[in-house]
Phi, psi and omega in degrees: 000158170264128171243155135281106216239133176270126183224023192154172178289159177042050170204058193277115175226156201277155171193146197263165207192182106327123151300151192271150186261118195283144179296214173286137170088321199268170156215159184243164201225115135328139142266170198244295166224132179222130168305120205253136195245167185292347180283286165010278201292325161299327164298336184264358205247295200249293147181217151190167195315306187271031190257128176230104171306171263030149141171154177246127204293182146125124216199341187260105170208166184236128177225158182235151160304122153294156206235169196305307193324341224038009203225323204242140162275143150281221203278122181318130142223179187248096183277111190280136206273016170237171189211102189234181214295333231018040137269331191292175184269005152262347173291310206274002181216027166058018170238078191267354174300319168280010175313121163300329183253064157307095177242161203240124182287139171091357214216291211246339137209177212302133204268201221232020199246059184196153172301342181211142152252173162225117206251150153315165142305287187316351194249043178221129186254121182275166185267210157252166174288161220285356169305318184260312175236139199279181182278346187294299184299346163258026174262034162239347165312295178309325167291313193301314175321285196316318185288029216222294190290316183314301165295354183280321189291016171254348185052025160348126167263139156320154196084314184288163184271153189225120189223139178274090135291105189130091167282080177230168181317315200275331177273349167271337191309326147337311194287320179279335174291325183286293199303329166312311180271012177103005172289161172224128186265144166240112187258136182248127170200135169304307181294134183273320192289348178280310182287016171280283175319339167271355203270013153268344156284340175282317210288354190290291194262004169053068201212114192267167177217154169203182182255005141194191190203138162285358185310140167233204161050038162286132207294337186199168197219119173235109173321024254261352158225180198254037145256145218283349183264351208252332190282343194263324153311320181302322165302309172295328177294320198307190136289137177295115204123301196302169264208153153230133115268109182265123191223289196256112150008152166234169171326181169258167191046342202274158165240152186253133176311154199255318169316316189278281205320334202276358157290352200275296191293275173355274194278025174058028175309144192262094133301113168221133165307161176218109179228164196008231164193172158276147201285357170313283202307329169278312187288339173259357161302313164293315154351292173277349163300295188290011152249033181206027176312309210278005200248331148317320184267004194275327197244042149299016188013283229201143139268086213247158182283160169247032151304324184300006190271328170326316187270338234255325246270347162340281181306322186273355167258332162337312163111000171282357165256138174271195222273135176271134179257121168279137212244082166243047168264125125013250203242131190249144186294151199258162186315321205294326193291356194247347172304300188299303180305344177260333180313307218269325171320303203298325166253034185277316190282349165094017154289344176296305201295279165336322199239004191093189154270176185278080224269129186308143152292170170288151154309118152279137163270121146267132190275097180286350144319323214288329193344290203265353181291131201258099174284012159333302185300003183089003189233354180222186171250196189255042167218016155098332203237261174220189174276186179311338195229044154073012162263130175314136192284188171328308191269001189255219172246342175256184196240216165285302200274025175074040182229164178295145203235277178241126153307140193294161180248002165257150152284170188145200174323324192246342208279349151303317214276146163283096178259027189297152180240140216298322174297325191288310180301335199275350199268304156346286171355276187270277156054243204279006187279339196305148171223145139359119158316149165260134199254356208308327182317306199334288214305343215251338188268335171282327161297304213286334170284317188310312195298326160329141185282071156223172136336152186296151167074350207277356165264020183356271204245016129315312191308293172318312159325309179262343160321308181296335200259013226239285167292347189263345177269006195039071203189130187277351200229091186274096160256170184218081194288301171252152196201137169209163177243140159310191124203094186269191139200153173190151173310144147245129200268013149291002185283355198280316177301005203136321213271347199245171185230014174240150174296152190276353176301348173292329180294308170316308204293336175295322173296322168316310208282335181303295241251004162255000178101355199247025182246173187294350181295347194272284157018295175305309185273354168276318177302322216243010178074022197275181183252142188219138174247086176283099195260125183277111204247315202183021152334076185316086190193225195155136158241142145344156149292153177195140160327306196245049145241093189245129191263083182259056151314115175263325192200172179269101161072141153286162204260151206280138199277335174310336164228359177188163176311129176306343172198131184274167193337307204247015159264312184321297184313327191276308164309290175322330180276328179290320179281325185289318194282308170332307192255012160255335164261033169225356184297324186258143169237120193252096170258142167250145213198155164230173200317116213218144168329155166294305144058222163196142166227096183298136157221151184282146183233173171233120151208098176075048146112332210236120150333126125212159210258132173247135191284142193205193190195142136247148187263340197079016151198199173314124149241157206282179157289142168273328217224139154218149199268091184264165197215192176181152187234115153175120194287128191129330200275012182252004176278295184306306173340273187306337170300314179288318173312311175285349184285333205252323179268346200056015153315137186277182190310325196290318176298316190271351180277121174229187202279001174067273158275342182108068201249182210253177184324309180304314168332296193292342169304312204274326178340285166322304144351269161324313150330296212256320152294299177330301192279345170285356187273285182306320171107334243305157179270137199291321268213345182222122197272314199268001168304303177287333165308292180300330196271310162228068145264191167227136192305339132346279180300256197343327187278348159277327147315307165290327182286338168294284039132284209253029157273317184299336184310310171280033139071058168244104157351150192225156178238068208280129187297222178277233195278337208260359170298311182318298186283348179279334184280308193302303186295328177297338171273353174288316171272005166201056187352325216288343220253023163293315133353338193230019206239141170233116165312088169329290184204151192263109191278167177284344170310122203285311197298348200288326165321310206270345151271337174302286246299307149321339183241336202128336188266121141294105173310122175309313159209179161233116195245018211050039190238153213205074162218334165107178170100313203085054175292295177271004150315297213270347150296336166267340148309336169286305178308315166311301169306299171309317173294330162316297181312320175322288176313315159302299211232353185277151208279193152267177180285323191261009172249355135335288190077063169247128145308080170326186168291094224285125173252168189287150189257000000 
């Protein structure tokens, strides 16, 4: 059979498959036509929360029973698009739409964009036969059910005013129900070519529209698109007393004046939600069809084959279109024919004599090449040609701005050529430059710590400490003159999912809070004398210029890796290069000073406003950092963490996942969730950390990889922080084993992944305070620590320099 298969954003393709063998509970069905929604197209766009690639979408549909023959159909129905537990206490009180185990046709298996489905059994609603209502027209049955569920919580009086925001399929189908039960609906839409198109169904149904109105004090309110100003008129228009139906979604990111909701409260508004519907709601859908077909056929687009939807899908999410039906019957009604039939609506309502005739559009041509072509292969989009800007997308090979974007994943023509990019070589590079500790030292750094005047051990990860920092200076006289922290950040466009129990405007306002000096990292690092640095990696913001800001922006946030990669090709590299870049124009320190013992010699420095004093040495030249701290800011990133973290150790999602900012047991469920569809969409490759950077990373993390990178490179000991430093370290060790020797676990996070990556590199946390807060708290606190195992090493006396009588042993 032919399915239309979503296999990525923009990336709906044809494709021939097996009919599917419906499980247990199922049926399999012909479909006949099933109707395409703005969700369609937002899912083909942006993706959406309950969505798992591969799935072929498709949720409005009319299907028939195979007759024994397999080839003549039986009895028709209309599929209410859920399938819940019927136990739960909203199943038992007839709102099973809010069924917790909810799965959804098109969203959790395969929709309705394919010649057969496999439908629940318990979801299939019969029609009347095509005589009264045809098949094109029961592909509304689902939408009439939602406005159906919307418009029952409003209780409608005869009489009461009704104002719609959105002339789209779903706000007149609204319109036409307040008028079915006696309401008088005022449909609001902004677009004047929508109200062009639509005004043979107003003057049809005698249903007025405007693009606004001064009229207020409306008895109910139904949102009908998702934009946020329309929701926020909707608040001022209502009545005191009066009705909100929140029926449509609002954009994403956007925000409400806090003043307008506080109008909610003021007129005592009756708010009610509206998602989806019930299966109550579909049997009273079909009902209400059939005494409103020609006023139905009227908000008809198009019938099309469905391949043609491909090219379509543009157009239905702009929203400038009414409804496109896909036609998978054997023999379809032809354009003229569904022309003459709305032709024959409009003028059963006596609208022809008003508005004139209709003049046919041109016969679209189609090209049935395009059916099958994938841009996976490099060579097209998912309109067969390029984007809006005349280049190959994301999923082909250039990007917008006509630079490498994604490597082809076939062979062929391209599959010779280097696209590799001067960031991606120099990051390879600086990399692959790291070498192995030289260990040749230990026995002499293990004696020489055993020879204290203690006990074997009694400073148990002091001890440890100044060996490693011992071995990475190659040096018995280990010191830690200079020292500085990282503080990266950036936005996650997984925040969309969900995953936080903070908003992502909190990563700005927390970095301002950095860069005034009022967070405890500052504290720390003030207390403990470190150089604190903030890098804006990726911030959904703007900041001032500031001293201790450096500002290596790639993007406002990644893109939610739950439906597409988190960075492309060619941004993973640049982050990774920007992190890299961090710790090498901060590595030499030129103080003027004059020549002063190892020791200690003190100079005043300014950090945020406050004196503190730092220990140097001159050399007669530059000098580096020994020890640096890294820390990150960004709502979202303990979702990316942990995801890379279950890729490379190979914990399942649910084991890596915690609770981040603290968000509660369901939270962490969906969370997990989320995880675990994410990396079965992507794939990452284990064995290459920046594969895995680009599909669920963060521009943070990666900037914290590089900065790990080309810290090991200059032998400067790295200080890795909690869960989400850990996994930026777990990848740098993944692209370079070498830099183990030179990474110290700052502190043992409450997150469960961060374990099962030391563990995977080797490292143990230095300490533990419990704490889960972030920043690089426990960088600089073990920066400190680190210092103090030096000064151990260095300066506490031996036994024989003492005169202490060891510990004697038996012969």
């Amino acid at each position: 059979m032919k399915r239309l298969i979503l296999n990525g954003l923009e990336r709906l393709e044809m494709e021939e498959c097996k009919t599917p063998v419906p499980p247990e509970g199922f049926s399999l069905l012909k479909v006949l036509c099933c109707a395409v929604c703005k969700t369609d197209a937002k899912m083909w766009h942006q993706g959406h929360r309950d969505l798992v690639f591969p799935r072929v979408p498709g949720h409005e549909m009319v299907v028939a029973e195979l007759n024994y023959d397999g080839y003549t159909l039986g009895q028709r129905y209309v599929v209410w698009p859920g399938q819940s537990c019927k136990d739960c206490s909203y199943c038992r009180d007839g709102r099973e739409n809010l069924c917790e185990q909810m799965k959804i046709t098109g969203f959790h298996h395969d929709g309705g964009f394919a010649q057969f489905i496999a439908v629940p059994k318990d979801s299939l609603v019969p029609l009347p036969p095509p005589s009264i209502i045809s098949d094109t027209i029961g592909c509304f049955a689902e939408p009439v059910g939602c406005v159906l569920n919307a418009i029952d919580k409003l209780s409608l009086q005869e009489g009461q005013r009704v104002i719609i925001y959105g002339g789209g399929t779903v706000g007149l189908i609204a319109a036409l129900v307040c008028r079915h039960l006696g309401a008088i609906p005022c449909v609001i839409e902004k677009k004047e070519e929508k109200i062009k198109k639509i005004t043979p169904f107003l003057e049809a149904t005698a249903i007025s529209c405007m693009k606004d109105t001064v009229e207020s004090e409306f008895d109910a309110v139904i949102n009908a698109c998702a934009d946020h100003i329309a929701f926020s008129l909707g608040v001022v228009k209502v009545a005191r007393g009066g009705k909100f139906s929140f029926f449509s979604g609002i954009t994403k990111n956007e925000h409400l004046e806090s003043n307008l909701i506080n109008l909610l409260h003021y007129k005592e508004v009756e708010l009610s939600g509206a998602y989806g519907l019930t299966r109550k709601n579909m049997l009273d859908a079909v009902s209400f069809m059939e005494s409103n077909i020609p006023f139905l056929e009227m908000l008809v687009e198009d019938v099309v084959r469905p391949e043609e939807i491909v090219k379509l899908m543009p157009d239905v999410l702009s929203g400038n279109t009414l409804k496109y039906i896909l036609d998978f019957r054997d023999n379809r009604e032809s354009p003229d024919e569904l022309f003459d039939k709305k032709n024959s609506a409009i003028e059963k309502s006596g609208v022809i004599e008003k508005t004139g005739t209709i003049e046919k559009s041109a016969a679209r041509k189609i090209n049935t090449d395009l059916w099958l072509i994938s841009d996976s292969n490099g060579v097209s989009d998912s309109n067969g040609v390029s984007d809006s800007n005349g280049v190959l997308n994301s999923n082909g090979v250039l990007d917008s701005n006509g630079v490498l974007n994604e490597l082809p994943e076939r062979g062929g023509a391209l599959a010779d050529i280097d696209f590799s990019s001067p960031d991606e070589k120099w990051c390879r590079s600086f990399a692959a430059s790291v070498n192995p500790i030289n260990k040749a030292l230990y026995s002499e750094a293990q004696g020489k710590i055993d020879n204290k005047t203690k006990p074997l051990g009694a400073l148990g990860t002091l001890e440890d400490l100044a060996i490693q920092m011992s071995l990475i200076q190659q040096t018995l006289l280990p010191v830690i003159r200079n020292k500085a922290l990282f503080v990266f950040a950036g936005d996650h466009g997984v925040t969309e999912e969900g995953v936080s129990a903070y908003p992502s405007e909190v990563t700005c306002q927390m970095v301002k809070n950095f860069l005034d000096g009022g967070a405890a990292i500052n504290v720390l690092c003030r207390h403990h004398g470190i150089e604190m640095k903030i890098v804006d990696m990726g911030v959904n913001g703007e900041f001032d210029d500031h001293p201790h800001l450096i500002k290596n922006k790639i993007r406002k946030g990644t893109r939610n890796f739950a439906i597409e990669p988190a960075m492309t090709h060619q941004e993973t590299f640049m982050a990774v290069r920007h992190g890299m870049q961090v710790f090498l124009d901060n590595y030499l320190i030129s103080p003027d000073m004059k020549h002063c013992k190892e020791s200690s010699t003190s100079f005043d420095i300014m950090d945020f406003g406050e004196k503190r004093s730092l220990n140097t040495v001159e050399t007669g030249k530059n000098i580096s950092l020994d020890i640096v701290g890294v820390g990150e800011m960004g709502i979202g990133n303990t979702t990316s963490a942990s995801a890379i973290i279950s890729v490379i150790t190979g914990i399942t999602p649910s084991e890596a996942t915690g609770r981040g900012t603290g968000i509660d047991n369901k939270g962490l469920e969906h969370k997990a969730g989320i995880i675990e569809k994410a990396i079965n969409f992507h794939k990452p490759d284990i064995t290459d950390g920046f594969d895995i950077l680009r599909k669920i990373g963060g521009y943070e993390i990666a900037g914290i990889t590089g900065a790990i990178l080309a810290a090991a490179s200059k032998g400067c000991a790295v200080v890795l922080d909690g869960v989400i430093s850990t996994a930026a370290g777990l990848v740098a060790f993944i692209v370079n084993p070498a830099i183990q020797g030179y990474l110290i676990s700052g502190h043992k996070s409450v997150e469960i992944a961060q374990k099962a990556a030391l563990d995977y590199m080797g490292l143990k946390p230095v300490i533990d305070f419990g704490m889960r807060l972030g920043e690089g708290t426990g960088a600089a606190l073990t920066i400190n620590t680190a210092q103090a195992a030096c000064k151990i090493m260095c300066e506490m006396a031996s036994f024989d320099e003492a005169q202490v009588s060891g510990k004697r042993h038996s012969s």
